[in-house]
PDB file as gemmi writes it, atoms N, CA and C in Angstrom:
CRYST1    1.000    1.000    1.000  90.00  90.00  90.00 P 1                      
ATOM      1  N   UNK A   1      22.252  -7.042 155.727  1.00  0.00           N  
ATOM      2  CA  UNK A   1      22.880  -6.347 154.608  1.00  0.00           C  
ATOM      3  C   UNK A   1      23.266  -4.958 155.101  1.00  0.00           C  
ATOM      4  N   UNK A   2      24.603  -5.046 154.770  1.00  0.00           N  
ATOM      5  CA  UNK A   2      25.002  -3.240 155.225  1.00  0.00           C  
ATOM      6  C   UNK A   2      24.190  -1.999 154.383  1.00  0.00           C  
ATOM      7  N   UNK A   3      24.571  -0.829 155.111  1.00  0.00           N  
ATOM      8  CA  UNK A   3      23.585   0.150 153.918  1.00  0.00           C  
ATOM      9  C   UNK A   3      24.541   0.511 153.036  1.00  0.00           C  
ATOM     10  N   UNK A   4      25.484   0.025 152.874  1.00  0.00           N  
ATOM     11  CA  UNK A   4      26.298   0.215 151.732  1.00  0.00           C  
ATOM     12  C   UNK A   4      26.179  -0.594 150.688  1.00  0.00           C  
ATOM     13  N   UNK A   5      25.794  -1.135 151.012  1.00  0.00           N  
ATOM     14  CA  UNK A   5      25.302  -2.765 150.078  1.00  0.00           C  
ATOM     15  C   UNK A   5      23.706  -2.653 149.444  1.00  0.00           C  
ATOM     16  N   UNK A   6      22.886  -2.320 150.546  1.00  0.00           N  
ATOM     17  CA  UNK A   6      21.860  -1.885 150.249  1.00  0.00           C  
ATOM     18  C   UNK A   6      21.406  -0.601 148.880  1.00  0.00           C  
ATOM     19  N   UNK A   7      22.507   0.281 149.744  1.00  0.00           N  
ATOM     20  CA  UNK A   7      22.451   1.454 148.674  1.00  0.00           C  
ATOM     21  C   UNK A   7      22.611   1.205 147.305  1.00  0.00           C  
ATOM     22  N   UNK A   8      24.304   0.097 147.181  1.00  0.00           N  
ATOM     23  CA  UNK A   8      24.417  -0.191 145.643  1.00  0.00           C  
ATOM     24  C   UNK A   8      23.661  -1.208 144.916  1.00  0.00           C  
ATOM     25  N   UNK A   9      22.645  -1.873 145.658  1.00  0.00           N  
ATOM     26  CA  UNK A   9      21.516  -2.903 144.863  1.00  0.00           C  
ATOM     27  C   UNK A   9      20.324  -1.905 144.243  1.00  0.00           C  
ATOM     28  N   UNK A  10      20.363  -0.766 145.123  1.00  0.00           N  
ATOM     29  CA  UNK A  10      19.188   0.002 144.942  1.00  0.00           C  
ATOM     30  C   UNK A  10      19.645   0.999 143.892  1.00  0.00           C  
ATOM     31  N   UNK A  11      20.612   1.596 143.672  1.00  0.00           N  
ATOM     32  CA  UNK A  11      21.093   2.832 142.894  1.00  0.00           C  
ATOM     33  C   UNK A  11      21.366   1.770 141.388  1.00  0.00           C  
ATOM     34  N   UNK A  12      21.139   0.631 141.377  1.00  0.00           N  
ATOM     35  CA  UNK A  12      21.233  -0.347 140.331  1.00  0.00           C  
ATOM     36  C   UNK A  12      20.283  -0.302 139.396  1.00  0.00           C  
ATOM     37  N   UNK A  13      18.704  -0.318 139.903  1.00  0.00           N  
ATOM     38  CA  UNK A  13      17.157  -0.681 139.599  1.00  0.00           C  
ATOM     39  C   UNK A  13      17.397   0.325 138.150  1.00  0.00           C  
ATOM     40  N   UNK A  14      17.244   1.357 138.390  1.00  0.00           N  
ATOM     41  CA  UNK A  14      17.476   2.437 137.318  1.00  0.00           C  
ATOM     42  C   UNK A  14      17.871   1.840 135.928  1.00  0.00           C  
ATOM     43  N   UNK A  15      19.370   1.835 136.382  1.00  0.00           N  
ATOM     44  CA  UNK A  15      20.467   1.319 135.751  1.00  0.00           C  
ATOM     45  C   UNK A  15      19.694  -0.240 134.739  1.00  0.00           C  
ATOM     46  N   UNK A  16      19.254  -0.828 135.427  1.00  0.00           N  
ATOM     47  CA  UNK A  16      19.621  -2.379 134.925  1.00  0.00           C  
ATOM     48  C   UNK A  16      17.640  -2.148 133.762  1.00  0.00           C  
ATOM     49  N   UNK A  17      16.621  -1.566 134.593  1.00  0.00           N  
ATOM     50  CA  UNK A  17      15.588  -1.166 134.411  1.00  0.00           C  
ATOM     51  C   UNK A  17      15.474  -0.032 132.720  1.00  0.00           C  
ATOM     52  N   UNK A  18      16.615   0.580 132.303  1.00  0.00           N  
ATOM     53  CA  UNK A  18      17.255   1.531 131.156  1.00  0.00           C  
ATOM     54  C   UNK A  18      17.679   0.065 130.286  1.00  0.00           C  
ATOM     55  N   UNK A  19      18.443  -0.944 130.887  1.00  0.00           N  
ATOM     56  CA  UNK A  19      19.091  -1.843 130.077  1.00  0.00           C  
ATOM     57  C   UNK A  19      17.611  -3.248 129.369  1.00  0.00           C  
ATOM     58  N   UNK A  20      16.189  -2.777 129.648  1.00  0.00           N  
ATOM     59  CA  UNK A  20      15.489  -3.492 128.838  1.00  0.00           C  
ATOM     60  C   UNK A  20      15.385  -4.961 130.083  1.00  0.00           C  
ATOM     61  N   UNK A  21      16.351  -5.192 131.285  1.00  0.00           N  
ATOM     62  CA  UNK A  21      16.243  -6.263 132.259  1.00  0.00           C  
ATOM     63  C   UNK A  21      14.760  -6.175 132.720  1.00  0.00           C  
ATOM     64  N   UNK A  22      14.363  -5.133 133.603  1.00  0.00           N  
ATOM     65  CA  UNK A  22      13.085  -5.213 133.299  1.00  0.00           C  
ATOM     66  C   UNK A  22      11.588  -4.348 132.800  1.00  0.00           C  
ATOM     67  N   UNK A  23      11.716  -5.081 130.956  1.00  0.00           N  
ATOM     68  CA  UNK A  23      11.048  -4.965 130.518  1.00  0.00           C  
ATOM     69  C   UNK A  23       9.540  -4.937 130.160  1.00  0.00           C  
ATOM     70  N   UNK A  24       8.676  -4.250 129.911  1.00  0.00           N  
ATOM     71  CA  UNK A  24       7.682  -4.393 130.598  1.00  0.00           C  
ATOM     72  C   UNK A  24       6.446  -4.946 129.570  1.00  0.00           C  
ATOM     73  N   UNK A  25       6.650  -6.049 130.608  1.00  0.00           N  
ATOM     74  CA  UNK A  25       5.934  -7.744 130.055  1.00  0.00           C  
ATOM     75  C   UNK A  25       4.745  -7.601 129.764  1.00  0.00           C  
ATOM     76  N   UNK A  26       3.689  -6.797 130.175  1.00  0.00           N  
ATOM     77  CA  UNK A  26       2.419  -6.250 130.131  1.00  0.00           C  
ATOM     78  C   UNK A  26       2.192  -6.009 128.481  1.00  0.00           C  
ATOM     79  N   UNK A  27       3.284  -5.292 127.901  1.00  0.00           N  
ATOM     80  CA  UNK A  27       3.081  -4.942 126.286  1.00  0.00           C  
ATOM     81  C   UNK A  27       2.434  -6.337 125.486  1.00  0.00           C  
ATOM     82  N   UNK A  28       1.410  -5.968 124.791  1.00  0.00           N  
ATOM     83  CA  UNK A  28       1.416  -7.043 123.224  1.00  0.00           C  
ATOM     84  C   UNK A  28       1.613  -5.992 122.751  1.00  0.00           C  
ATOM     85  N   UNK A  29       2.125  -6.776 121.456  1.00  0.00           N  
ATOM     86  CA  UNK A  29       2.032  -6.113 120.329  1.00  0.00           C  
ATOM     87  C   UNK A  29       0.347  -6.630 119.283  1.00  0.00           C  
ATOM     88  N   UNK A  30      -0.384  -5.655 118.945  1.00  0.00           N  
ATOM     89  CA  UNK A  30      -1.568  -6.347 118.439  1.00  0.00           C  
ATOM     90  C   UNK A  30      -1.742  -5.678 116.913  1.00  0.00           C  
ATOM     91  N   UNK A  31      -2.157  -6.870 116.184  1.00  0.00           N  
ATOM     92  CA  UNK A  31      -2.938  -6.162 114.797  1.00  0.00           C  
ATOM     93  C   UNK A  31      -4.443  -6.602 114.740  1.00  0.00           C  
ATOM     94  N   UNK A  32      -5.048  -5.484 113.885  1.00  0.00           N  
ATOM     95  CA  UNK A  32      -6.747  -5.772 113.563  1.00  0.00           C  
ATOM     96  C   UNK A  32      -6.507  -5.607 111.615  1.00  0.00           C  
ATOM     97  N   UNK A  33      -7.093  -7.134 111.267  1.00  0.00           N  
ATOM     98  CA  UNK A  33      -7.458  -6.929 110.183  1.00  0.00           C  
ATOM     99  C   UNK A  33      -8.636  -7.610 109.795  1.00  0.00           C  
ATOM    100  N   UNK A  34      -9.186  -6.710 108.642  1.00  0.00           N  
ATOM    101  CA  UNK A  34     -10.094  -7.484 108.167  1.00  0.00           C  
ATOM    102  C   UNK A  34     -10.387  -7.796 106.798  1.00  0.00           C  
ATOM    103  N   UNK A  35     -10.700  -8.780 106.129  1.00  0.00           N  
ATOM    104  CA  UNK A  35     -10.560  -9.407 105.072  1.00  0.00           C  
ATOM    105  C   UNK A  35     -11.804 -10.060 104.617  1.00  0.00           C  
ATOM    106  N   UNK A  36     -11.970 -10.086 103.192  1.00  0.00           N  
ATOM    107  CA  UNK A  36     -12.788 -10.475 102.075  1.00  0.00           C  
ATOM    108  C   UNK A  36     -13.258 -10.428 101.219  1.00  0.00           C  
ATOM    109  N   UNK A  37     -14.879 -10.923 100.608  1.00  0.00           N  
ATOM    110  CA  UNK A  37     -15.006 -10.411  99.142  1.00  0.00           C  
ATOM    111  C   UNK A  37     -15.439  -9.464  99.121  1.00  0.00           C  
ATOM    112  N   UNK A  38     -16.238  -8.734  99.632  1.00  0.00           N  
ATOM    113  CA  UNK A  38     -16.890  -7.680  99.812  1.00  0.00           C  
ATOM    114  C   UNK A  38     -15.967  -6.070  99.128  1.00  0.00           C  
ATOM    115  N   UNK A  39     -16.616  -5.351  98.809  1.00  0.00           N  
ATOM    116  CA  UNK A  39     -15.556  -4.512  97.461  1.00  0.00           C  
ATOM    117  C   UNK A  39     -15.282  -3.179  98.552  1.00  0.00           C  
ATOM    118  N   UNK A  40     -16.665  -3.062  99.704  1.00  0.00           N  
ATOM    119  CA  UNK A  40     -16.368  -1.438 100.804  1.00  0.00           C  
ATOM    120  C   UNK A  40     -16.724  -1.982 102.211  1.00  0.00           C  
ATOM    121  N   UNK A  41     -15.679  -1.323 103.146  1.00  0.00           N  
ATOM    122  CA  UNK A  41     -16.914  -2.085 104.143  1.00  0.00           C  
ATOM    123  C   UNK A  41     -16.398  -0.548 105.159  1.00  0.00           C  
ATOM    124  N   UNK A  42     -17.220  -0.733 106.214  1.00  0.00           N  
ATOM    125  CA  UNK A  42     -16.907   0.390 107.475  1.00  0.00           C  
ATOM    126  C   UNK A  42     -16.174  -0.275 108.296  1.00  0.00           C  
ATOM    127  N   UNK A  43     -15.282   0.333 109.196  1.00  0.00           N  
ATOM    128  CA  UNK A  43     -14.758  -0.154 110.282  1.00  0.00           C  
ATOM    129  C   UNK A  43     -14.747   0.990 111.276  1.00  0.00           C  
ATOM    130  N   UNK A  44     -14.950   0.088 112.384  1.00  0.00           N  
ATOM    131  CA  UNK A  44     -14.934   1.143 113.909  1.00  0.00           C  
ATOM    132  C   UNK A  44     -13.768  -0.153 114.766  1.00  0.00           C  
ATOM    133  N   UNK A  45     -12.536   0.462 115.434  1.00  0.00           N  
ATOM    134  CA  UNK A  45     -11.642   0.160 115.897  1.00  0.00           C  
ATOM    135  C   UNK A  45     -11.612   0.944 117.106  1.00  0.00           C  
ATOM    136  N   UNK A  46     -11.183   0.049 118.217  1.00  0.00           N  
ATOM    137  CA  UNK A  46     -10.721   0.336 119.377  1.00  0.00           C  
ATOM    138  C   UNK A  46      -9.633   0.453 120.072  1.00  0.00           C  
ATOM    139  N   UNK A  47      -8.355   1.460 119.514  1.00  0.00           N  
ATOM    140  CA  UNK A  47      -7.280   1.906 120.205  1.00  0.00           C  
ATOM    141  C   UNK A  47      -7.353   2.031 121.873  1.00  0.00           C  
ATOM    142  N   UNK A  48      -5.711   1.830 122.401  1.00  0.00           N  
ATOM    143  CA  UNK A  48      -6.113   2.285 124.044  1.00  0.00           C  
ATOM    144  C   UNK A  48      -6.421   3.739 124.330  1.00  0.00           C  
ATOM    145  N   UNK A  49      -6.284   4.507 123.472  1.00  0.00           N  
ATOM    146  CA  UNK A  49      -6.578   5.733 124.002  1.00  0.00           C  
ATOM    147  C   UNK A  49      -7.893   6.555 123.194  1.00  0.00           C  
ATOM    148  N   UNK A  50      -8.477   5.574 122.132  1.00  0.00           N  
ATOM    149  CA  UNK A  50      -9.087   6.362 121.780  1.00  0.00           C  
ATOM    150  C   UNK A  50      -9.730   5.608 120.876  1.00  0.00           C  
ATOM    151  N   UNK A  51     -11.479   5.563 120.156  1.00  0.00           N  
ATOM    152  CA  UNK A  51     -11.931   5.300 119.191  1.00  0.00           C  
ATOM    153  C   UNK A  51     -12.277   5.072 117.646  1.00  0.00           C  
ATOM    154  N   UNK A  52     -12.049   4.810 116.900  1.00  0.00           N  
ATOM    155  CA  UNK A  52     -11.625   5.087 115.555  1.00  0.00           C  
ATOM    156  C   UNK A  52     -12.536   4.425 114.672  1.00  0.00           C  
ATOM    157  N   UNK A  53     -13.256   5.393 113.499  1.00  0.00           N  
ATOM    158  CA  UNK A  53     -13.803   5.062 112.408  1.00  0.00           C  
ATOM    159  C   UNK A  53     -13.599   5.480 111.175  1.00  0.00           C  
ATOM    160  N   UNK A  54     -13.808   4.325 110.239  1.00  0.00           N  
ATOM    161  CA  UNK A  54     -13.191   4.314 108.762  1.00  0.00           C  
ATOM    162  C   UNK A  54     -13.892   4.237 107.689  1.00  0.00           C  
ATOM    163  N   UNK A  55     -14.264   4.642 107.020  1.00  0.00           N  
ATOM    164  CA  UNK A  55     -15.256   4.207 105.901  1.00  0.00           C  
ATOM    165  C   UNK A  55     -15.137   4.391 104.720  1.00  0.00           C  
ATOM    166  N   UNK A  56     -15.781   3.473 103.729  1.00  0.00           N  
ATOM    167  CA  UNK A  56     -14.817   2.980 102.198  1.00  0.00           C  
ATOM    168  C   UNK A  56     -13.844   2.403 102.064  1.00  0.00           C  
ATOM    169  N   UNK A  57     -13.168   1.147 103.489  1.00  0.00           N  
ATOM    170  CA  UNK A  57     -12.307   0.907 103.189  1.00  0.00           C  
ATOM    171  C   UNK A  57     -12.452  -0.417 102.360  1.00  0.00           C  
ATOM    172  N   UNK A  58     -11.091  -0.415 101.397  1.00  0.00           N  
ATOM    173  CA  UNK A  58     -11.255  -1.517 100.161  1.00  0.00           C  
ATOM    174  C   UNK A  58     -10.582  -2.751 101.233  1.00  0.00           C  
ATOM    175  N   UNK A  59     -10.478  -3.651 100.983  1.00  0.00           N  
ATOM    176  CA  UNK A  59     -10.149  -5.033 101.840  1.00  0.00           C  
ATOM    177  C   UNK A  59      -9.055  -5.731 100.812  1.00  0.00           C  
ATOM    178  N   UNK A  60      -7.987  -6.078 101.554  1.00  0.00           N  
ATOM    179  CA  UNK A  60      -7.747  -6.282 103.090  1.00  0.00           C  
ATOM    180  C   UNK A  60      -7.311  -5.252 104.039  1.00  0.00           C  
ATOM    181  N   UNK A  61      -7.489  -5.246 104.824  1.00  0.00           N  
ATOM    182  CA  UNK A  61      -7.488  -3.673 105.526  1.00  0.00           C  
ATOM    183  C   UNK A  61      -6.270  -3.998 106.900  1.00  0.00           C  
ATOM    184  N   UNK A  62      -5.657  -2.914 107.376  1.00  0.00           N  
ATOM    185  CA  UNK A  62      -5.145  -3.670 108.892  1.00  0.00           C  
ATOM    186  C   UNK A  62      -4.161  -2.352 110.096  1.00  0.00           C  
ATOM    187  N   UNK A  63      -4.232  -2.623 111.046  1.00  0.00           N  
ATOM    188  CA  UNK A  63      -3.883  -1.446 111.836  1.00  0.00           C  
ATOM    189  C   UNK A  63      -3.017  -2.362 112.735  1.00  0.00           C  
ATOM    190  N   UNK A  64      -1.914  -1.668 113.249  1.00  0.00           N  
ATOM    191  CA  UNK A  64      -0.632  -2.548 114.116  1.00  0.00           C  
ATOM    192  C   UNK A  64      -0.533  -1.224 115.066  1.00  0.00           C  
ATOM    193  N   UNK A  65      -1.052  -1.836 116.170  1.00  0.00           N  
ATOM    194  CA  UNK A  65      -0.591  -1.063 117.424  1.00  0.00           C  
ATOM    195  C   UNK A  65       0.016  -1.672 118.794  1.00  0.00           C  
ATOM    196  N   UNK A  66       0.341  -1.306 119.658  1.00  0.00           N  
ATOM    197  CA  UNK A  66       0.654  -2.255 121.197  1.00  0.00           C  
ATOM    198  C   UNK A  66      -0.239  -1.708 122.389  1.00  0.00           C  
ATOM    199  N   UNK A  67      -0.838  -2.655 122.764  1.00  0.00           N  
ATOM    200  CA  UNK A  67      -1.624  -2.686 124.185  1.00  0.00           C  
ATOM    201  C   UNK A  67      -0.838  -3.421 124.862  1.00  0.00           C  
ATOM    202  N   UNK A  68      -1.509  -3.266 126.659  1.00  0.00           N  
ATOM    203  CA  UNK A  68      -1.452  -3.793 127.553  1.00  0.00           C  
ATOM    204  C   UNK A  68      -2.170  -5.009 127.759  1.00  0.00           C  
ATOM    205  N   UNK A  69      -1.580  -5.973 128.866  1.00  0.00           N  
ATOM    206  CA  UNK A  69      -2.877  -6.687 129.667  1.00  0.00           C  
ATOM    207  C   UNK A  69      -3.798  -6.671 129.927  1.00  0.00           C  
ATOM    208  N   UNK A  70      -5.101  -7.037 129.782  1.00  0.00           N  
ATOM    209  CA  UNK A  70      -6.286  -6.352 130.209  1.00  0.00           C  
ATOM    210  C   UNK A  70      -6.885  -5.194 129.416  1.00  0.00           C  
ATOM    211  N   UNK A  71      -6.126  -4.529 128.224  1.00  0.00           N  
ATOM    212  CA  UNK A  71      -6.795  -3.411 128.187  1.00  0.00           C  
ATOM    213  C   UNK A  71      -7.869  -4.134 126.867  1.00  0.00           C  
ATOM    214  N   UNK A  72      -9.545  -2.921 126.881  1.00  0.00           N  
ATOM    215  CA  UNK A  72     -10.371  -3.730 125.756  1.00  0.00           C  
ATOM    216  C   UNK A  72     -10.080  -3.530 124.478  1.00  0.00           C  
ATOM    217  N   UNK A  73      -9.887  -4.346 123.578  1.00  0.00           N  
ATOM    218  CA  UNK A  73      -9.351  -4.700 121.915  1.00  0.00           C  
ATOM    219  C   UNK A  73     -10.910  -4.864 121.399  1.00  0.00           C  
ATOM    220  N   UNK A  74     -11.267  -3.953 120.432  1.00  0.00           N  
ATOM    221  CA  UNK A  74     -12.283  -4.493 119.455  1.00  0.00           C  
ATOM    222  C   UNK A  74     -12.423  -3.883 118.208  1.00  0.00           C  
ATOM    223  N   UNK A  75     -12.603  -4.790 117.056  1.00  0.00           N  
ATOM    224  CA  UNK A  75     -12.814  -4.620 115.836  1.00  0.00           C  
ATOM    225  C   UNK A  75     -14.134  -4.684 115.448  1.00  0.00           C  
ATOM    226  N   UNK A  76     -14.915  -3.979 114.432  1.00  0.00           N  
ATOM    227  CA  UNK A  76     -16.349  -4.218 113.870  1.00  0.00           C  
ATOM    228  C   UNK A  76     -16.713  -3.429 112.614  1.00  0.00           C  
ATOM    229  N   UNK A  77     -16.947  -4.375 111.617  1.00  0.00           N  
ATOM    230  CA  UNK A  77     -16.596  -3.964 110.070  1.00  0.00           C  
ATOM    231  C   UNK A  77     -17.879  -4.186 109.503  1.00  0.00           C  
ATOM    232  N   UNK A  78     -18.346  -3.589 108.478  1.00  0.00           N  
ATOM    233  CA  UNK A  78     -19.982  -3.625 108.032  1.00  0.00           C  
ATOM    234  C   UNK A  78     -19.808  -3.160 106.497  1.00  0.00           C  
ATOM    235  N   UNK A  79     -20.403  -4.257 105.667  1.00  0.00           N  
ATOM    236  CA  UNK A  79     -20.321  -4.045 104.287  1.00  0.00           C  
ATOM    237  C   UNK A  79     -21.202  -2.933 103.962  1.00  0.00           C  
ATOM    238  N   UNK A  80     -20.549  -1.806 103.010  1.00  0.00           N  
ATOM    239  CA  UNK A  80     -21.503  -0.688 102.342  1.00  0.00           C  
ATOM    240  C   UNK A  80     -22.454  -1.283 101.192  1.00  0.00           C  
ATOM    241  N   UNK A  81     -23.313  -1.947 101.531  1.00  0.00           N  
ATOM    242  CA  UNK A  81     -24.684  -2.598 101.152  1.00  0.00           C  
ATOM    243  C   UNK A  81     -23.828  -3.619 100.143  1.00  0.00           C  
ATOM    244  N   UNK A  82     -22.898  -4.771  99.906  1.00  0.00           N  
ATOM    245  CA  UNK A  82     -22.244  -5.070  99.228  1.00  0.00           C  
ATOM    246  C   UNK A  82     -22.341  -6.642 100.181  1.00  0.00           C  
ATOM    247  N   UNK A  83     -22.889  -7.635  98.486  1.00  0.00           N  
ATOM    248  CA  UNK A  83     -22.864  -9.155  99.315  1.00  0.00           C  
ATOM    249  C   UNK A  83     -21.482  -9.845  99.345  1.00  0.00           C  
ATOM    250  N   UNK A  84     -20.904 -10.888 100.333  1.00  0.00           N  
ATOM    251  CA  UNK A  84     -20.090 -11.634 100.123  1.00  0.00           C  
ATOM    252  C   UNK A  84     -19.328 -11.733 101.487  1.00  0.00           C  
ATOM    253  N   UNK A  85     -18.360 -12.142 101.826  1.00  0.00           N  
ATOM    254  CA  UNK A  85     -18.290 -12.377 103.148  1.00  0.00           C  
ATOM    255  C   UNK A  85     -16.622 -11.144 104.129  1.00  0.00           C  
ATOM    256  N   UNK A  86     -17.234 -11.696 105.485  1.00  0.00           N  
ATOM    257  CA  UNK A  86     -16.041 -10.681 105.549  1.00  0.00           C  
ATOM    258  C   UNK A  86     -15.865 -11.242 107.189  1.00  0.00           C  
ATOM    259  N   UNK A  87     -14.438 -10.988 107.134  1.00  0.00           N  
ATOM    260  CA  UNK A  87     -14.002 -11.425 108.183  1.00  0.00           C  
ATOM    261  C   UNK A  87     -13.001 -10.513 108.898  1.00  0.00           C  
ATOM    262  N   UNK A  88     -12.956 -10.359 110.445  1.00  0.00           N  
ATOM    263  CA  UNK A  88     -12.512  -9.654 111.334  1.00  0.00           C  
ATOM    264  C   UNK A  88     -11.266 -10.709 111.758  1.00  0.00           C  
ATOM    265  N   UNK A  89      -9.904  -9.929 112.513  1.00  0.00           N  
ATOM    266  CA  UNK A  89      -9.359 -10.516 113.478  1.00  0.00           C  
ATOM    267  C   UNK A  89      -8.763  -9.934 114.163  1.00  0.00           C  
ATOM    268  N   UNK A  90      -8.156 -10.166 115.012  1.00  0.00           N  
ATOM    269  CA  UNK A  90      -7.127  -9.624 116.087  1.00  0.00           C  
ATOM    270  C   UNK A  90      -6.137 -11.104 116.480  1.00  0.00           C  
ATOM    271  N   UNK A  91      -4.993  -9.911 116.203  1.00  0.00           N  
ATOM    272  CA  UNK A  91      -3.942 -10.962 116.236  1.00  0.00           C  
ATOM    273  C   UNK A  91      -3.120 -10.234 117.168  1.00  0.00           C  
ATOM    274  N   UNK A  92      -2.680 -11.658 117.894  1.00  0.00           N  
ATOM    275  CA  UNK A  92      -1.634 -10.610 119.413  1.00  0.00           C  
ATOM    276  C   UNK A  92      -0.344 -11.360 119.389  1.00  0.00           C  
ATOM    277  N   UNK A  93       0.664 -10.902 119.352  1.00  0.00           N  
ATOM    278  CA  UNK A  93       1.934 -11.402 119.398  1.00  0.00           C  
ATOM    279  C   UNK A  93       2.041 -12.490 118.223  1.00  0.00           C  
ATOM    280  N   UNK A  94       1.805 -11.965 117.064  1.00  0.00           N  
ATOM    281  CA  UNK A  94       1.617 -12.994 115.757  1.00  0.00           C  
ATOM    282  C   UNK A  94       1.004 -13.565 115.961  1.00  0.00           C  
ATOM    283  N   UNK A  95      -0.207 -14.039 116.697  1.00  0.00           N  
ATOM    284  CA  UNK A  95      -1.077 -15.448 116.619  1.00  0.00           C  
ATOM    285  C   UNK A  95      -1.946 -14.993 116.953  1.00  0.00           C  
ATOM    286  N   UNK A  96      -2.848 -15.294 116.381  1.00  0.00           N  
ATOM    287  CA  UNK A  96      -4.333 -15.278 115.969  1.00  0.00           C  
ATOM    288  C   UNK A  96      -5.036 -15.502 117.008  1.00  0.00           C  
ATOM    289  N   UNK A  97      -5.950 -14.118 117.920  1.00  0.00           N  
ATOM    290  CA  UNK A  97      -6.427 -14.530 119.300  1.00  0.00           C  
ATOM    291  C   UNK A  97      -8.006 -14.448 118.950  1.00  0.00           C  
ATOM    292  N   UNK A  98      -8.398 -14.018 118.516  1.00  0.00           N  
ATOM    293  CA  UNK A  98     -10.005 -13.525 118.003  1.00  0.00           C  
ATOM    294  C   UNK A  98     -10.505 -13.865 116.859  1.00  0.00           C  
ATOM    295  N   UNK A  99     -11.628 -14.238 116.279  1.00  0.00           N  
ATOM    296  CA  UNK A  99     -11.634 -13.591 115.075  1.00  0.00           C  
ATOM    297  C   UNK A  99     -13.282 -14.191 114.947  1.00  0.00           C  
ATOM    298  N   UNK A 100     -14.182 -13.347 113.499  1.00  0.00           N  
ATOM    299  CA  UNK A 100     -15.537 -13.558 113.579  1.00  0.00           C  
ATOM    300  C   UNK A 100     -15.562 -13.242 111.664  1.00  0.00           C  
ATOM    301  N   UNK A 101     -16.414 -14.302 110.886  1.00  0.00           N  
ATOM    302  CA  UNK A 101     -16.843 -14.165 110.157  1.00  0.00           C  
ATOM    303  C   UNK A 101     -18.346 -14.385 109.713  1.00  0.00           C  
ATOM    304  N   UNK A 102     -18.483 -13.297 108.532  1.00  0.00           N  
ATOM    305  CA  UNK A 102     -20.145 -13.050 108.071  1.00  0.00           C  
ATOM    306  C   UNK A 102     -20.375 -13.462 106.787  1.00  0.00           C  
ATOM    307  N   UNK A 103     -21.515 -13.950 106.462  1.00  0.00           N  
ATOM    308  CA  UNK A 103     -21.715 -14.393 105.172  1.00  0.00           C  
ATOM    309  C   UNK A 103     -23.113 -13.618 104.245  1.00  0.00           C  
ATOM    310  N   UNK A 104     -23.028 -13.232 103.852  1.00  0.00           N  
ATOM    311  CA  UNK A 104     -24.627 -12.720 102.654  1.00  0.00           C  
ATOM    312  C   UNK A 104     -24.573 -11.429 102.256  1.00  0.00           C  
ATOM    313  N   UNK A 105     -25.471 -10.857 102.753  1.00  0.00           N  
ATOM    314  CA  UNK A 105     -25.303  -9.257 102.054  1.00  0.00           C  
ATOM    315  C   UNK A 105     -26.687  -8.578 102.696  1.00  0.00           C  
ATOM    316  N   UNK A 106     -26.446  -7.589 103.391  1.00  0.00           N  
ATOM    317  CA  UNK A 106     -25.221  -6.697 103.543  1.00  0.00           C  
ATOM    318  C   UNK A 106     -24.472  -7.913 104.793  1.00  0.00           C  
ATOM    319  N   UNK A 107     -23.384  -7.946 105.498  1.00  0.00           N  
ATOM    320  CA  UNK A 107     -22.477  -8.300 105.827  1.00  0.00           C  
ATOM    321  C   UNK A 107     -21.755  -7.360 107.270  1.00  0.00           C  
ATOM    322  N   UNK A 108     -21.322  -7.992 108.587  1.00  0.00           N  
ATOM    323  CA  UNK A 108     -21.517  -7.167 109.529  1.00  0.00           C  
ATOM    324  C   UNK A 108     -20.814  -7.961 110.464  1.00  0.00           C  
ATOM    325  N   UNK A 109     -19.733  -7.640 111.482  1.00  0.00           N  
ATOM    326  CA  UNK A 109     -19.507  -8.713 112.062  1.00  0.00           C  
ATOM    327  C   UNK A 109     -17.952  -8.285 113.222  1.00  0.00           C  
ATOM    328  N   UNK A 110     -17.930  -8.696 114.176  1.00  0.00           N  
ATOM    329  CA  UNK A 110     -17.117  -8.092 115.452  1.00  0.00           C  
ATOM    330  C   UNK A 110     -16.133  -8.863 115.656  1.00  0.00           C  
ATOM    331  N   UNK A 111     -14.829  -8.640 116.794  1.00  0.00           N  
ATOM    332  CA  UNK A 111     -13.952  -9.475 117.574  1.00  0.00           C  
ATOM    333  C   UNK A 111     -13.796  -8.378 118.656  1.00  0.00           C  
ATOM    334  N   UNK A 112     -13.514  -9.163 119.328  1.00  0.00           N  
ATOM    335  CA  UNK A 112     -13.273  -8.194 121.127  1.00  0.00           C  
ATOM    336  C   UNK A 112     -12.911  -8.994 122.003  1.00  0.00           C  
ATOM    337  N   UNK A 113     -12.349  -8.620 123.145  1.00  0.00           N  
ATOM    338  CA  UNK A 113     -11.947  -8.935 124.172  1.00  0.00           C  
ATOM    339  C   UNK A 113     -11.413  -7.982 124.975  1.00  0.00           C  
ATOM    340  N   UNK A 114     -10.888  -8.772 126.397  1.00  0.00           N  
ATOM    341  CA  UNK A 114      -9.970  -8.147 127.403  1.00  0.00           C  
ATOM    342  C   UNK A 114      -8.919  -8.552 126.844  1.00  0.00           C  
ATOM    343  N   UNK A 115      -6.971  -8.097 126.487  1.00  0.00           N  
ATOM    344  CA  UNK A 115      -6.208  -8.793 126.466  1.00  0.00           C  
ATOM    345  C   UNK A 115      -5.494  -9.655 127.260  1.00  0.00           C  
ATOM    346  N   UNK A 116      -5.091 -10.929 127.021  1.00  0.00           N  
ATOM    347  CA  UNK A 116      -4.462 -11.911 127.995  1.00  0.00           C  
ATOM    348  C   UNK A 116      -3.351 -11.473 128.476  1.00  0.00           C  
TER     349      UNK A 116                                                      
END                                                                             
């Protein structure tokens, strides 16, 4: 390959790399919700950059963010002394990758992973 040829495959990458060609496949898009009878519950959420806790939240509850491959996803919700059931999930690219439910009172219960 001439370096003229070379040059214009290479002065391309930019170019074609701006146009979304290559896009970077690594992204999910993820939601955490959690759902049930339970009237308060706590939640502690795991963003990529950072930790997060909630409390009093009424149900159904839910947070939409985007991770990477590999990076750790976890949800964990705990009824404020309140019986009935409650359920966690994590959903990645619309479909349902995780999820954990609790039954009685008080009520308590996780999802986690690495993402695929």
């Amino acid at each position: 390959m001439s370096r003229i040829h070379l040059f214009a495959v290479l002065a391309s990458v930019p170019v074609l790399a701006g146009c979304g060609i290559f896009a970077d496949r690594d992204r999910r898009d993820v939601t955490y919700r959690a759902t049930g009878t339970v009237s308060a519950v706590s939640i502690n959420y795991w963003l990529p950059d950072s930790v997060h806790r909630s409390f009093g939240q009424s149900l159904p509850w839910s947070c939409d963010f985007s991770a990477r491959r590999g990076d750790l996803v976890c949800i964990s919700a705990a009824s404020e002394g309140d019986t009935g059931s409650l359920t966690v999930a994590i959903v990645v690219d619309d479909s349902l990758w995780r999820g954990a439910t609790s039954y009685g009172g008080p009520v308590g219960t996780t999802a986690q992973g690495l993402l695929p």
